[in-house]
C-alpha positions in Angstrom: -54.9 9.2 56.7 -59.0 8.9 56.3 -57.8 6.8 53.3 -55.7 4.5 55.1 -57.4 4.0 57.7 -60.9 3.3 55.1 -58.7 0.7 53.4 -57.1 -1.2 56.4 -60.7 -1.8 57.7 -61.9 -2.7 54.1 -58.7 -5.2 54.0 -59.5 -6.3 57.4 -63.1 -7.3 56.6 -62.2 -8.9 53.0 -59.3 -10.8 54.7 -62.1 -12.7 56.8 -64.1 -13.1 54.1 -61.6 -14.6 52.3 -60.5 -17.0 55.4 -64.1 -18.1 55.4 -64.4 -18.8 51.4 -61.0 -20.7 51.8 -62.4 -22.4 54.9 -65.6 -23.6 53.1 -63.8 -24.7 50.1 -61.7 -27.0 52.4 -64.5 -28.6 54.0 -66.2 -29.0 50.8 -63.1 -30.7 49.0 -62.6 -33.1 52.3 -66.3 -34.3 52.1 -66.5 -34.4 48.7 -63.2 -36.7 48.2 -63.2 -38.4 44.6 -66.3 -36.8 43.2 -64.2 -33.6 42.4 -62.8 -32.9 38.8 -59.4 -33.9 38.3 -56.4 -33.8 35.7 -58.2 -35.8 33.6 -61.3 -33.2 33.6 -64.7 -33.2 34.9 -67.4 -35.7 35.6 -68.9 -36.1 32.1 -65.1 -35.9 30.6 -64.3 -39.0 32.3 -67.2 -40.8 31.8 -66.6 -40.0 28.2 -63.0 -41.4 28.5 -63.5 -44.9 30.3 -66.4 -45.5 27.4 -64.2 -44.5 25.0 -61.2 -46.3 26.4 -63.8 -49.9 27.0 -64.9 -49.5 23.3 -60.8 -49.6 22.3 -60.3 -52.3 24.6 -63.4 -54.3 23.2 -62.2 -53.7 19.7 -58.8 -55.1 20.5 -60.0 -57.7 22.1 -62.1 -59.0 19.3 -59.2 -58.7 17.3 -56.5 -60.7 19.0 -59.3 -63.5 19.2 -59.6 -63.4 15.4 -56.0 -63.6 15.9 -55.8 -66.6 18.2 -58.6 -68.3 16.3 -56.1 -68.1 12.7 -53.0 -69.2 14.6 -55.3 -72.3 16.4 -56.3 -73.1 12.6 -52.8 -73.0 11.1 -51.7 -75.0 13.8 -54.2 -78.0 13.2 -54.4 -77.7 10.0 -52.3 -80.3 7.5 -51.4 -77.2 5.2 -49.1 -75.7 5.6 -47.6 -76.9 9.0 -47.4 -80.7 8.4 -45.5 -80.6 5.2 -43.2 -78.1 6.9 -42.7 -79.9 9.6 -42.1 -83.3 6.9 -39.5 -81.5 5.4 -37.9 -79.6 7.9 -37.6 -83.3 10.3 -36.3 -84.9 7.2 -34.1 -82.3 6.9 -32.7 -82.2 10.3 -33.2 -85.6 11.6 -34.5 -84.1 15.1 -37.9 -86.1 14.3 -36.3 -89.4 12.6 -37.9 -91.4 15.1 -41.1 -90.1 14.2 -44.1 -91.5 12.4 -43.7 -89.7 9.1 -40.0 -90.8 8.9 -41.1 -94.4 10.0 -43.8 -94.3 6.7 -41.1 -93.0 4.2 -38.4 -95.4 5.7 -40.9 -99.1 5.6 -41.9 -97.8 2.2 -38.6 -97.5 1.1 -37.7 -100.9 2.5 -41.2 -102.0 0.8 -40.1 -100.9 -3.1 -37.1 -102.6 -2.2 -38.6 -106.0 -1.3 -41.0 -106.2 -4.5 -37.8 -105.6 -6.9 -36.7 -109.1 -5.7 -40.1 -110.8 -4.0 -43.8 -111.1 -5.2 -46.5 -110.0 -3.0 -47.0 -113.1 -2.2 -43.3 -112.9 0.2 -44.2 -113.3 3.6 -41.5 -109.9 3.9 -43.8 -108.0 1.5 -47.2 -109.1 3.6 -45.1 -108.2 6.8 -43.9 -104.5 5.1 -47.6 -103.8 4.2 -49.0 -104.4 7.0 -46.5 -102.2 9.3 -46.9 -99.4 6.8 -50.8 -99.5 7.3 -50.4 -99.3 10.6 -48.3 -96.6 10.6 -50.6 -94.8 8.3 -53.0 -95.7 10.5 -51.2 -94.1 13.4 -50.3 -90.9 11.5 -53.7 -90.4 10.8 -54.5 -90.4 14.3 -51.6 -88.5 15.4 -53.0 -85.8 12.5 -56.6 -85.9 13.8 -55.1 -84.9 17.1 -53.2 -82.3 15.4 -56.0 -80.4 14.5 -58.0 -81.2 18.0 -54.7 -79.2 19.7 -53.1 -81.8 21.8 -49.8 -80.5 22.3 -48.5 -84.4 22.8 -49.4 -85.4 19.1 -47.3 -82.4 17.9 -44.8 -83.8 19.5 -44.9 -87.2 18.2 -45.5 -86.1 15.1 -41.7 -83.9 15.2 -43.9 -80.7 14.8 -42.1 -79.7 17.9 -38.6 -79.4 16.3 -40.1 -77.2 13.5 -39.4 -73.4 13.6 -42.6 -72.7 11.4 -44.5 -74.6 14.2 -42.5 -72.8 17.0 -43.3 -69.6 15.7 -46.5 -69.9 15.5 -47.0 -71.6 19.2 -45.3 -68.9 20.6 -47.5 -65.9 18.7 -50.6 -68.3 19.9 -49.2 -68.3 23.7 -48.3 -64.7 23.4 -51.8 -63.6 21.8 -53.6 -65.6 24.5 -51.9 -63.4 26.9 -52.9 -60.2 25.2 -56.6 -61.9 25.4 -56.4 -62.7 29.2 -54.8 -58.8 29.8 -57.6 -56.7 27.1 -60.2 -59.5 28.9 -59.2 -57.7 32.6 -59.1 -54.4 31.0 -62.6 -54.4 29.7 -63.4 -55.5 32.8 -61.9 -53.0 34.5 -63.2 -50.1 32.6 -66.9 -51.7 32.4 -66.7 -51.6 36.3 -65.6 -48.0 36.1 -68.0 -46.9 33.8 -70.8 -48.4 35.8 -69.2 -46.8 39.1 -69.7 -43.7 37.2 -72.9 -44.1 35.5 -74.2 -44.2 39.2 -72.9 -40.9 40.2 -74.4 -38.9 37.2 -77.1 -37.4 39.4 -74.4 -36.4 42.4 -71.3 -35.7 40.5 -72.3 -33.0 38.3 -73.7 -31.1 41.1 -71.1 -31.6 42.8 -68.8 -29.7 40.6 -71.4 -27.2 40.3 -70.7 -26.4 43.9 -67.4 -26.3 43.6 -67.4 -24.3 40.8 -69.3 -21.6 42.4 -66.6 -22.2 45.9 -64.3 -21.3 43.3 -65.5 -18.3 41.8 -66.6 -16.6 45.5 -63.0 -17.3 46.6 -61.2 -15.6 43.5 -63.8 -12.9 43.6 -62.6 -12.0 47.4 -58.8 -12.8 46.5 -59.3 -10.1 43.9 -60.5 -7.8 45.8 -58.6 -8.7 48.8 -55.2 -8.3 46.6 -56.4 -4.9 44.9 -57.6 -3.6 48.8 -53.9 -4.1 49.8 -52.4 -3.0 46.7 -54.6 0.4 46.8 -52.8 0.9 50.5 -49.6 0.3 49.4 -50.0 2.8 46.9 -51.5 5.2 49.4 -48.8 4.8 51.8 -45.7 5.2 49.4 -47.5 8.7 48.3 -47.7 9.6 51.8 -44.0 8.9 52.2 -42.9 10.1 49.0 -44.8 13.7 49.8 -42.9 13.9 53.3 -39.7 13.9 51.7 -40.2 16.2 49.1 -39.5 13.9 46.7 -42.9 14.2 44.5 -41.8 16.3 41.2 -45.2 17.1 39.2 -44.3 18.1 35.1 -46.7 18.9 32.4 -46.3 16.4 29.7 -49.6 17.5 27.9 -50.5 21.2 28.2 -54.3 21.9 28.3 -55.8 23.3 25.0 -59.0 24.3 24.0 -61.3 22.0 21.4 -62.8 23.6 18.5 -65.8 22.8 18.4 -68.1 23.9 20.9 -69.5 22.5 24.2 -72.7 23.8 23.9 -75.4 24.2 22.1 -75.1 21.4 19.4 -74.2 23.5 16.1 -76.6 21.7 13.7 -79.7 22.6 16.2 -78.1 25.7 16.2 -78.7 26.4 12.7 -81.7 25.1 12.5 -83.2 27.2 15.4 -81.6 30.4 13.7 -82.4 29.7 9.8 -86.4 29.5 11.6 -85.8 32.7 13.6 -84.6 34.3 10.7 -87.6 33.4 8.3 -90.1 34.5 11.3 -88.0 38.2 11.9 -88.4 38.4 8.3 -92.3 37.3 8.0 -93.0 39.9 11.0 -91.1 42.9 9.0 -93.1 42.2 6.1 -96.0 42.4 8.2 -94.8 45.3 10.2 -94.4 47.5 6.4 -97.8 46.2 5.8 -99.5 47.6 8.9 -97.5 51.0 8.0 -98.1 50.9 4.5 -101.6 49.5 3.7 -102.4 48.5 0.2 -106.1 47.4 -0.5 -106.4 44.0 -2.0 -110.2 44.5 -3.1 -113.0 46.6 -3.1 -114.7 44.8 -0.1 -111.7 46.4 2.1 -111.8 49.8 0.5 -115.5 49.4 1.4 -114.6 48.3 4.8 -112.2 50.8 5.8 -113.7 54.0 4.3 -117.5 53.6 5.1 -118.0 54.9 0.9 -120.4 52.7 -1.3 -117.2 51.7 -4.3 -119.2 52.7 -7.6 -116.3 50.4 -9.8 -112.7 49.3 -10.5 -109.8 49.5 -13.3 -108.0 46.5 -13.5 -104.0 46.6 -14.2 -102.7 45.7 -17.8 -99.1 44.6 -17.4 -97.3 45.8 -20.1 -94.2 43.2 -21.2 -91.8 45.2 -18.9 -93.4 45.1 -16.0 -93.9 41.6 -16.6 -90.4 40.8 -17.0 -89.8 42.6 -13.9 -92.1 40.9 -11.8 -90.6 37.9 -13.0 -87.1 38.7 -12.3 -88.2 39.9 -9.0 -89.9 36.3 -8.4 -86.7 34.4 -9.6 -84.7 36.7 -7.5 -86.5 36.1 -4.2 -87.1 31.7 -4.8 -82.8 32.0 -5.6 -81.9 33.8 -2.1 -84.5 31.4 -0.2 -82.9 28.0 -2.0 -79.6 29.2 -1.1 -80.1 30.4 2.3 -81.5 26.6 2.9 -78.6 25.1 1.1 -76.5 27.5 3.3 -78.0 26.2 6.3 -77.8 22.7 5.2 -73.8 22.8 4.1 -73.2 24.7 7.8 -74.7 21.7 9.2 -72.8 18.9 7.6 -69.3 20.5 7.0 -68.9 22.4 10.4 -67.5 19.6 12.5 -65.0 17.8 9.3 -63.7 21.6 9.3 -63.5 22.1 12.6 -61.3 18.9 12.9 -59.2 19.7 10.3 -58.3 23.2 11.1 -57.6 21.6 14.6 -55.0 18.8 12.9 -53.8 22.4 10.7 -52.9 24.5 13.8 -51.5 21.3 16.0 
């Protein structure tokens, strides 16, 4: 019951944190309207974008001028337009009436006069001159041609040709794509200047409401696990008043092997020390029992007599080979008490574990 009632005022106080937090983050979203990230990402993100997106645009446009600038050429140009269009009237007889037609029709007439006449004929004079006037005419309608007056390509019966037609209508179409990719750039220059002002409000902006954020999911978290926790509590509490809690042991207790306390390496250590000491002091110990003078200035010292000489030892080979079995003896015990100590040390807790996996 303390630890309901500890969790509904813990709830209590986190659910007013949590109303604040959202309250804040309202206000700061309806004050802040368009400088907040988006779908399309955060400040710097979008400025990337609409730079990106006006360098496309640019490059597009540049290309469907290139574009409008061939078409423009093939259209005033005498190759290969005018001879199409020659053929494709004499062909067709939409553009008889034309100027090209007239030309091939008087010099026709012409060829036909000077089989019969002289150029002296008063016919002949007459052909010539109407042929160099229409020459003259087609050269004019040609130069106008290539200046784009849409009236000489109709005189001319480069109207009626599909080559032309073609081509007018990729021209008119391609001059709409320039007018559209012209608004576009302008469009996204104007956005990218828009945003270009905001780079020292916008980011801090986001900032903020990144941090508005991250307070309000912290105290939705813990707001969520609060109630969650008295859920919990409560459905115990019921559970226990009707007798409906069962507790079984899935995992009996056992015992480790190896030991809480003391660490076993110290332990060795500690005792392989204690062990040299105890057996340093018993050798003392005999010592103090059973003195043996070393020299004469101690048999001097202890017995108060003048010493009037001394016999040294001569070791005979058996006593020699004695004392050196007794020397061997002693540095083998010592070396393998250490490397006792030393195999104790590293193998104790491998064994340990596998003798553990053995008996489980």
């Amino acid at each position: 019951e303390q630890a309901q009632r500890f969790l509904v005022s813990q709830i209590e106080a986190h659910e007013q944190r949590l109303s604040a937090a959202e309250q804040r983050l309202a206000d700061f979203k309806k004050t802040n309207v368009g400088l907040m990230p988006g779908a399309q990402g955060g400040y710097f993100t979008r400025l990337q974008a609409e730079m990106d997106g006006l360098s496309r645009a640019r490059d597009q446009l540049v290309i469907a001028e290139r574009r409008r600038d061939e078409l423009q050429r093939q259209l005033r140009g005498e190759q290969p337009v005018t001879s199409s269009a020659s053929g494709s009237t004499a062909q067709g007889g939409a553009g008889s009436n034309g100027t090209a037609a007239r030309i091939r029709e008087t010099q026709t007439r012409l060829d036909e006069l000077l089989l019969r006449f002289t150029e002296k004929h008063p016919d002949v004079i007459a052909l010539r001159e109407t042929l160099a006037g229409l020459q003259a005419r087609r050269e004019k309608e040609l130069e106008a041609l290539k200046r784009g007056d849409p009236g000489a390509a109709a005189d001319s019966g480069l109207a009626a040709n599909p080559v032309y037609q073609n081509i007018q209508l990729q021209l008119n179409q391609t001059d709409v794509d320039i007018v559209a990719l012209r608004a576009e750039v302008g469009d996204r220059q104007g956005k990218v200047s828009q945003l270009r002002r905001l780079v020292d409000t916008a980011p801090e902006v986001e900032a903020e409401l990144a941090r508005l954020d991250r307070d309000y999911e912290v105290t939705h978290a813990q707001y969520q696990t609060l109630v969650e926790r008295l859920e919990r509590a409560r459905l115990s509490e019921q559970a226990e008043e009707t007798g409906s809690v069962q507790f079984d042991i899935t995992n009996p207790p056992a015992s480790p092997f190896e030991p809480v306390a003391p660490k076993r390496g110290l332990l060795v250590v500690v005792v392989l020390f204690l062990a040299a000491g105890a057996g340093g002091g018993l050798a003392w110990l005999l010592h103090q029992v059973r003195p043996v003078f070393g020299n004469i200035r101690q048999l001097n010292e202890v017995t108060g007599l003048p010493v009037l000489g001394m016999v040294s030892m001569t070791w005979i080979e058996k006593h020699k080979a004695r004392a050196f079995k007794g020397t061997f003896a002693y540095a083998t015990m010592a070396g393998g008490l250490l490397l006792l100590a030393g195999a104790v040390v590293v193998v104790q807790r491998p064994a340990a574990q596998l003798l553990q996996r053995l008996l489980g």
